[in-house]
C-alpha positions as YAML, in Angstrom:
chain: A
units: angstrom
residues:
- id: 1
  name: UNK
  ca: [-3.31, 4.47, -2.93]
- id: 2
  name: UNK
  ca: [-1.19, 3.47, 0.00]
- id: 3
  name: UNK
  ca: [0.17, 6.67, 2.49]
- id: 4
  name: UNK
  ca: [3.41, 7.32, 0.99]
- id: 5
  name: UNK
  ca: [4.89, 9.05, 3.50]
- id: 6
  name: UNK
  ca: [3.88, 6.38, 6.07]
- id: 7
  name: UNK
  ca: [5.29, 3.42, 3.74]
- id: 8
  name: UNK
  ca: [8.48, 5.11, 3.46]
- id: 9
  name: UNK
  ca: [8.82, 5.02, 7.16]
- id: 10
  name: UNK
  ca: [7.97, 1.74, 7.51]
- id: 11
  name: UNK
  ca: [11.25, 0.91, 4.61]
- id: 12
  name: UNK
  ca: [13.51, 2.76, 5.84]
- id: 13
  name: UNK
  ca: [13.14, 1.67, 9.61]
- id: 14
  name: UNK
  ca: [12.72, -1.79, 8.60]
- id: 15
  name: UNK
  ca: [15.85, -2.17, 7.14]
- id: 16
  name: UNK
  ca: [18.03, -0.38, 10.11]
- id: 17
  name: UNK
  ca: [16.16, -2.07, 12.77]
- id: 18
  name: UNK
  ca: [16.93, -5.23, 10.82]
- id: 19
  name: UNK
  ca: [20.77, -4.23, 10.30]
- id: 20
  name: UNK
  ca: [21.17, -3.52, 13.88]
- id: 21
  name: UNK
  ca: [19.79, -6.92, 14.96]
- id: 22
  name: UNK
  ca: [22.42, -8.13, 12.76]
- id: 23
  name: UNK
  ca: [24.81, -6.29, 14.52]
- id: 24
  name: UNK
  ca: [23.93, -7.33, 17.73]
- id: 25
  name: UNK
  ca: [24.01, -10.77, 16.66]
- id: 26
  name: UNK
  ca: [27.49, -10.57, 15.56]
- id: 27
  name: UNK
  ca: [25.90, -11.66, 12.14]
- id: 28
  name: UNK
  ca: [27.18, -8.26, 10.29]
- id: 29
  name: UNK
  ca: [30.28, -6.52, 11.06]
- id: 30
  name: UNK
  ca: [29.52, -2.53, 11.69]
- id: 31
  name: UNK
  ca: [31.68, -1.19, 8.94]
- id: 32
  name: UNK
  ca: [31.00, 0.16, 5.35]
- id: 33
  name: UNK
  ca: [31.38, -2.13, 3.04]
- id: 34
  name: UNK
  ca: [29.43, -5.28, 5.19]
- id: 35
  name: UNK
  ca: [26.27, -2.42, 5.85]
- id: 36
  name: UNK
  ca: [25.83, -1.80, 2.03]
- id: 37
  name: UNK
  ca: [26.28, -5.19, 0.99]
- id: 38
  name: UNK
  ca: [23.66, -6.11, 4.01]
- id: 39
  name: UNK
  ca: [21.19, -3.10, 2.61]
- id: 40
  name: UNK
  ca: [21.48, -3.58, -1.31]
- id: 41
  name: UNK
  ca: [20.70, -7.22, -0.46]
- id: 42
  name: UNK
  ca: [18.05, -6.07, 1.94]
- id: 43
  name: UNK
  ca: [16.35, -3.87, -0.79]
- id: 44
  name: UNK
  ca: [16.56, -6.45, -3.40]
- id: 45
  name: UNK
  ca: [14.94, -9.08, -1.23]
- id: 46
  name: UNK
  ca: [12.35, -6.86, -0.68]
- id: 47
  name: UNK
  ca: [11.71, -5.85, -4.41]
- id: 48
  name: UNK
  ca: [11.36, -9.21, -5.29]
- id: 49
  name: UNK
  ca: [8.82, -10.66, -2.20]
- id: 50
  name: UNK
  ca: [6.77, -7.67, -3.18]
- id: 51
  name: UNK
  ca: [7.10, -6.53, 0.86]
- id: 52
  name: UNK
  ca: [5.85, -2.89, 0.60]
- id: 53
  name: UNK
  ca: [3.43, -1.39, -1.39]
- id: 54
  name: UNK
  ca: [4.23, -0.61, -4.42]
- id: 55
  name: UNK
  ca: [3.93, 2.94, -3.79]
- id: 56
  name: UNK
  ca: [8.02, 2.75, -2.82]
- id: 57
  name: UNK
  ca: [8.84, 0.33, -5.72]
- id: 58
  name: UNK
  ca: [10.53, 3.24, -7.61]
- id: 59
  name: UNK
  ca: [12.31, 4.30, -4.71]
- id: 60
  name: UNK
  ca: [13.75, 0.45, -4.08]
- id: 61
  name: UNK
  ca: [14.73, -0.01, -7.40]
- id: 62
  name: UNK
  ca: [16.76, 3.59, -7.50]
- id: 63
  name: UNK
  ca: [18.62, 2.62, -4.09]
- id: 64
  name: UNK
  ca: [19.13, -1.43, -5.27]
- id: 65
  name: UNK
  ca: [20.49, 0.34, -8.84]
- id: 66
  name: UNK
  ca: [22.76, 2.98, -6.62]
- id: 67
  name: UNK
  ca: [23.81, 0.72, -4.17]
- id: 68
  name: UNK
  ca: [25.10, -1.98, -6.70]
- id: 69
  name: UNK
  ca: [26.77, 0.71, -8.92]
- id: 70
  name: UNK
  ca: [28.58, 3.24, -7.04]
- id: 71
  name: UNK
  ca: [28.93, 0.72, -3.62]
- id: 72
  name: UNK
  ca: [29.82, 2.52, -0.39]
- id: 73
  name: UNK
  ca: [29.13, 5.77, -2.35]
- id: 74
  name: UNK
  ca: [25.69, 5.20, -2.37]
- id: 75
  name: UNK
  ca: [25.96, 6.05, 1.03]
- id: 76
  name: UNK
  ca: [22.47, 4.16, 1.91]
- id: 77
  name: UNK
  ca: [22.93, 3.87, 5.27]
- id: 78
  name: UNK
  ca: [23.14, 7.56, 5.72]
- id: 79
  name: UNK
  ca: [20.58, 8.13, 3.22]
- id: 80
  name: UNK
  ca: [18.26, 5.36, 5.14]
- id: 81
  name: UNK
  ca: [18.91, 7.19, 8.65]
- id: 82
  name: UNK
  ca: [18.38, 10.66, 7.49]
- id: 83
  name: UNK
  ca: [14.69, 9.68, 5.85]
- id: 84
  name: UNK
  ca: [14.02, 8.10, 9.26]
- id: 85
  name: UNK
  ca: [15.09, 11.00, 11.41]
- id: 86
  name: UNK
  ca: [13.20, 13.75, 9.33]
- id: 87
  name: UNK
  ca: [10.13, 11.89, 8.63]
- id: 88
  name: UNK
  ca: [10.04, 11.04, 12.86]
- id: 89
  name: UNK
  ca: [10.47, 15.30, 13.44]
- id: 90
  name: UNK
  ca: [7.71, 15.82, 11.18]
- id: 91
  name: UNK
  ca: [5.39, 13.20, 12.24]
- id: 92
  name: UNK
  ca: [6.08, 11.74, 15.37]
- id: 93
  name: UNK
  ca: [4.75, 12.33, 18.98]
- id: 94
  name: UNK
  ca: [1.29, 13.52, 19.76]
- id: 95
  name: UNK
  ca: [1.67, 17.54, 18.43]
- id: 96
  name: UNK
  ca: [2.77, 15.94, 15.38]
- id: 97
  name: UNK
  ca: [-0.71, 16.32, 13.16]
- id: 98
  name: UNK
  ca: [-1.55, 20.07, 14.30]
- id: 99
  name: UNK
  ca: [2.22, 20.80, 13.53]
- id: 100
  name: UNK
  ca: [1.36, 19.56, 10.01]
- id: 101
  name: UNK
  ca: [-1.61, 21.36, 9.40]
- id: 102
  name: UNK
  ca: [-0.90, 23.77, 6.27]
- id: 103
  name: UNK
  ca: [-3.03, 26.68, 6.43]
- id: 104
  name: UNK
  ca: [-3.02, 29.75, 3.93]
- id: 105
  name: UNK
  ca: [-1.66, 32.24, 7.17]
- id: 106
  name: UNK
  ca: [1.16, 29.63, 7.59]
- id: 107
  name: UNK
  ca: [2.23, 30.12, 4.35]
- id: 108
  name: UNK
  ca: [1.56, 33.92, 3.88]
- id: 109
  name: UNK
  ca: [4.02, 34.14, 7.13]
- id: 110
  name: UNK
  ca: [6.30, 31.80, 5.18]
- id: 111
  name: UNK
  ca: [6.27, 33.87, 2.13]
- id: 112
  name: UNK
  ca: [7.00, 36.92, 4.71]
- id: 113
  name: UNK
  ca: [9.73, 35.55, 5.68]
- id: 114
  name: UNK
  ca: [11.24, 34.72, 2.06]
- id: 115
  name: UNK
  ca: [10.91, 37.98, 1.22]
- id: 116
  name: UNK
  ca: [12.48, 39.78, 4.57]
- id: 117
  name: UNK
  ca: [15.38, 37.14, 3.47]
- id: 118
  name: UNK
  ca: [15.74, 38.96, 0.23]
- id: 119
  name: UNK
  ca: [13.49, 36.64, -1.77]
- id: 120
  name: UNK
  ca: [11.74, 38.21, -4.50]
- id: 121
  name: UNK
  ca: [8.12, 36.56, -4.09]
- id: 122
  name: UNK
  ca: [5.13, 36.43, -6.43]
- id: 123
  name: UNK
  ca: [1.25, 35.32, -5.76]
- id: 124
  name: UNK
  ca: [-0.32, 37.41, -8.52]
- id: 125
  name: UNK
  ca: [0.21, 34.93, -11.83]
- id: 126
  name: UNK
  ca: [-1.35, 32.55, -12.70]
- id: 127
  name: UNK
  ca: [1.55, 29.80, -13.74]
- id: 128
  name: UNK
  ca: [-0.08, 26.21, -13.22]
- id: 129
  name: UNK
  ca: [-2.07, 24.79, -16.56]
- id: 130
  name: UNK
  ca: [-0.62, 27.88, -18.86]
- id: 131
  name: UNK
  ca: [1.62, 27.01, -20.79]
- id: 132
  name: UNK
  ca: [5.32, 28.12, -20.44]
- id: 133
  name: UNK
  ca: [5.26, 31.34, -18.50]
- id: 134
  name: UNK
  ca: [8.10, 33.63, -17.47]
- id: 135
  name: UNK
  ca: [8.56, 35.79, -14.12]
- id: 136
  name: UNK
  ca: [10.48, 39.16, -14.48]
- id: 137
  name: UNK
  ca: [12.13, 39.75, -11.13]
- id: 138
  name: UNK
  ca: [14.80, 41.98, -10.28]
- id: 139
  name: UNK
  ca: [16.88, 39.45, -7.80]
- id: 140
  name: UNK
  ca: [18.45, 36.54, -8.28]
- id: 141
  name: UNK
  ca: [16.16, 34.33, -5.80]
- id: 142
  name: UNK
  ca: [12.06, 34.49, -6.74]
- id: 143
  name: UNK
  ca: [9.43, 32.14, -5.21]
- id: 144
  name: UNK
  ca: [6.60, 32.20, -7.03]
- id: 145
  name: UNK
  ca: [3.01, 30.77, -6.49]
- id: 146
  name: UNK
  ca: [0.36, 30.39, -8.76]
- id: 147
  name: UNK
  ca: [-2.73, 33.07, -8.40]
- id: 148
  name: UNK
  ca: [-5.40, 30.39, -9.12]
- id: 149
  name: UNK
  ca: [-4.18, 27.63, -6.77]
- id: 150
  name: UNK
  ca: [-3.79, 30.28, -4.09]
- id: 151
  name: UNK
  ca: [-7.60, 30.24, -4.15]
- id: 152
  name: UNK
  ca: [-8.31, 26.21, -5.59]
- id: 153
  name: UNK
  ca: [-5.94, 24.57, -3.64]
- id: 154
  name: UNK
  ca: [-7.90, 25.34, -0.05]
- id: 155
  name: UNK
  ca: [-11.03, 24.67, 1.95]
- id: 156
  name: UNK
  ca: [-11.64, 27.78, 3.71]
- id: 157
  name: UNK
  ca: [-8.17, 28.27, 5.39]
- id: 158
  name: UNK
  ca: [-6.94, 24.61, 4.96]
- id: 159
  name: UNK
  ca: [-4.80, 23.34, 2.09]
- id: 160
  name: UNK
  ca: [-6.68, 20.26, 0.72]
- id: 161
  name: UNK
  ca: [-4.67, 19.80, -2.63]
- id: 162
  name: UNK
  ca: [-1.26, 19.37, -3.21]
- id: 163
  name: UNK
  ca: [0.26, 23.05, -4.27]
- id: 164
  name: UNK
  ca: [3.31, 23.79, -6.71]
- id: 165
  name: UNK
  ca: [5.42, 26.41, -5.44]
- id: 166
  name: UNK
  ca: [8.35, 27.53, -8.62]
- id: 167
  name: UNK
  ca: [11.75, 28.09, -6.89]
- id: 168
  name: UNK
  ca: [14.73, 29.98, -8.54]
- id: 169
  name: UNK
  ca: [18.39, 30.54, -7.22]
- id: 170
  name: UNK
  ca: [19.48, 29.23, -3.84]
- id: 171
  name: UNK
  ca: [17.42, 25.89, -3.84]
- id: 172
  name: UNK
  ca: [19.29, 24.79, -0.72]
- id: 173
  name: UNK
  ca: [18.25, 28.26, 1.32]
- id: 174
  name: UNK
  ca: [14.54, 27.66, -0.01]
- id: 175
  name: UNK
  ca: [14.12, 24.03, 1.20]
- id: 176
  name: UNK
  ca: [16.14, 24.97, 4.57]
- id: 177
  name: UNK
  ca: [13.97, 27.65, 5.04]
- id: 178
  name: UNK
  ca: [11.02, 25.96, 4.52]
- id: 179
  name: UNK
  ca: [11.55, 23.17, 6.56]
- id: 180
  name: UNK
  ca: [12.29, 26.00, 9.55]
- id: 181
  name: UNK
  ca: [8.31, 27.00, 8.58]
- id: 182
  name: UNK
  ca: [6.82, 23.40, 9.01]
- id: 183
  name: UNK
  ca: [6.68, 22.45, 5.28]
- id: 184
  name: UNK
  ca: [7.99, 19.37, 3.83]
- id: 185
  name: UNK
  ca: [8.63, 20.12, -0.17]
- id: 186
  name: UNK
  ca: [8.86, 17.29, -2.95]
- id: 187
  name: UNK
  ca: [11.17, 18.26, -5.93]
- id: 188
  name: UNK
  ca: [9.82, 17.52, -9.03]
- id: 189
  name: UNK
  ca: [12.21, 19.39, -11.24]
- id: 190
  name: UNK
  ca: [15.09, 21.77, -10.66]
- id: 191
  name: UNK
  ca: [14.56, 24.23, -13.17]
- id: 192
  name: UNK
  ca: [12.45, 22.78, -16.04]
- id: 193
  name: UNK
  ca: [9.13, 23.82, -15.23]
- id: 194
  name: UNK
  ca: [6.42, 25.42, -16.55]
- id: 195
  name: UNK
  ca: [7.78, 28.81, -14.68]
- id: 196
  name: UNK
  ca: [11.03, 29.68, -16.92]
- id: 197
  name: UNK
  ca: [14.57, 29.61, -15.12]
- id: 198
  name: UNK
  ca: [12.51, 27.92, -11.70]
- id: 199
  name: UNK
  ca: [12.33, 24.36, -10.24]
- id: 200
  name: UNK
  ca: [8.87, 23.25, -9.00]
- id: 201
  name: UNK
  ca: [8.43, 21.78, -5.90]
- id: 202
  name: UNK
  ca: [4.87, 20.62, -4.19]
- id: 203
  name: UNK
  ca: [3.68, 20.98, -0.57]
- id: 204
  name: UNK
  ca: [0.75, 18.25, 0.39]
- id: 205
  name: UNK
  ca: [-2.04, 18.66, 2.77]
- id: 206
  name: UNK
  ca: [-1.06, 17.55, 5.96]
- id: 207
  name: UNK
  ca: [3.06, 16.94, 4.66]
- id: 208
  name: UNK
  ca: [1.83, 14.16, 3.40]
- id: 209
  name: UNK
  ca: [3.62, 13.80, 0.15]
- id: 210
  name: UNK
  ca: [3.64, 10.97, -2.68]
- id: 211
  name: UNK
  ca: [7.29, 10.77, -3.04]
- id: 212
  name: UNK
  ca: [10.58, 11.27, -0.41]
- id: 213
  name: UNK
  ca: [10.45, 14.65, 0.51]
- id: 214
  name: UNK
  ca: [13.41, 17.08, -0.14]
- id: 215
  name: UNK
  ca: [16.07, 17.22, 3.24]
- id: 216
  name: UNK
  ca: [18.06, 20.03, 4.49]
- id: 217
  name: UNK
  ca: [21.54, 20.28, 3.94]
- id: 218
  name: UNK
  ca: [22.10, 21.10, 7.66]
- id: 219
  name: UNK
  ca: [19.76, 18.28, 9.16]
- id: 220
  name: UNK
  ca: [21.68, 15.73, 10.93]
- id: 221
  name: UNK
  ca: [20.20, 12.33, 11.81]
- id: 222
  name: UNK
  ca: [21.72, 10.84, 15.16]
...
């Protein structure tokens, strides 16, 4: 399998490097409507000359569908720019892979902080591979991990598989907060999951996730 989070890089900065050429060619006007039409053609030229791997196909096909059904609301070119920008914070420069190594203190400290933010948080269930399971909290925010990855999912103190952590309440505060930590997380569902009432979300070894990985409300690209 292809590095996901590397091939989404290279999409994404392909097609605005390739839109600003046309700009500074005088080829494509700067201006809403001429930078979707440019993109959803873009996209669709690559899905059909097979350009990336086809680790990304699903994510071409979901922006070609969006961007030829709801037009400038698809909003691509912001979407395009803000994958760019907060894949480069995570994994550019040269501190970039010890940033992005996920340890079991980084996310005990994480997991402190969730819970000094009012975060009800829970390590002591086992909830992965059991069936439909339910969490009795008191609040109305919970983060909950399951008991048996905590111990399967790492080498020593090194994360080495991917990790579901279940995620009820303010899903915007959780991924905001997260990011703040040095995680990336990768929604898979917002609130039917194995865990009743939560949303699961995974964090990969390294940030290196197998699909686009959730983005912060408050993160601005430039």
């Amino acid at each position: 399998m292809s590095d996901y989070y590397l091939e989404i890089q290279n999409v994404v900065n392909a097609a605005l490097a390739e839109l600003s050429a046309e700009h500074s060619a005088g080829k494509v006007a700067d201006a809403p409507v001429a930078n979707n039409h440019f993109l959803v053609h873009w996209v669709t030229k690559a899905i059909k000359s097979q350009r990336f791997h086809r680790c990304v196909s699903d994510d071409l096909l979901r922006w070609q569908k969006a961007g030829r059904s709801k037009g400038n609301q698809s909003e691509l070119l912001f979407t395009f720019k803000r994958i760019s920008a907060y894949y480069a914070q995570f994994f550019a420069g040269d501190a970039a892979a010890e940033c992005n190594v996920i340890t079991d203190k980084k996310i005990e400290q994480f997991l402190d902080t969730m819970e000094q933010a009012d975060w009800e948080v829970s390590t002591s269930e086992p909830l992965v591979g059991c069936g439909k399971v339910q969490i009795f909290t008191d609040g109305q925010n919970s983060l909950a991990l399951c008991a048996e990855q905590c111990e399967s999912c790492f080498d020593g103190e090194l994360l080495v598989k991917p990790m579901s952590w279940f995620v009820r309440g303010y899903h915007a505060g959780f991924i905001e907060k997260a990011a703040e930590a040095g995680f990336m997380v990768h929604k898979r569902t917002d609130y039917k999951s194995n865990v009743k009432y939560h949303g699961e979300y995974l964090i990969y070894p390294g940030n290196q996730g197998q699909q686009v990985a959730e983005i912060p409300l408050s993160f601005k690209a430039d």
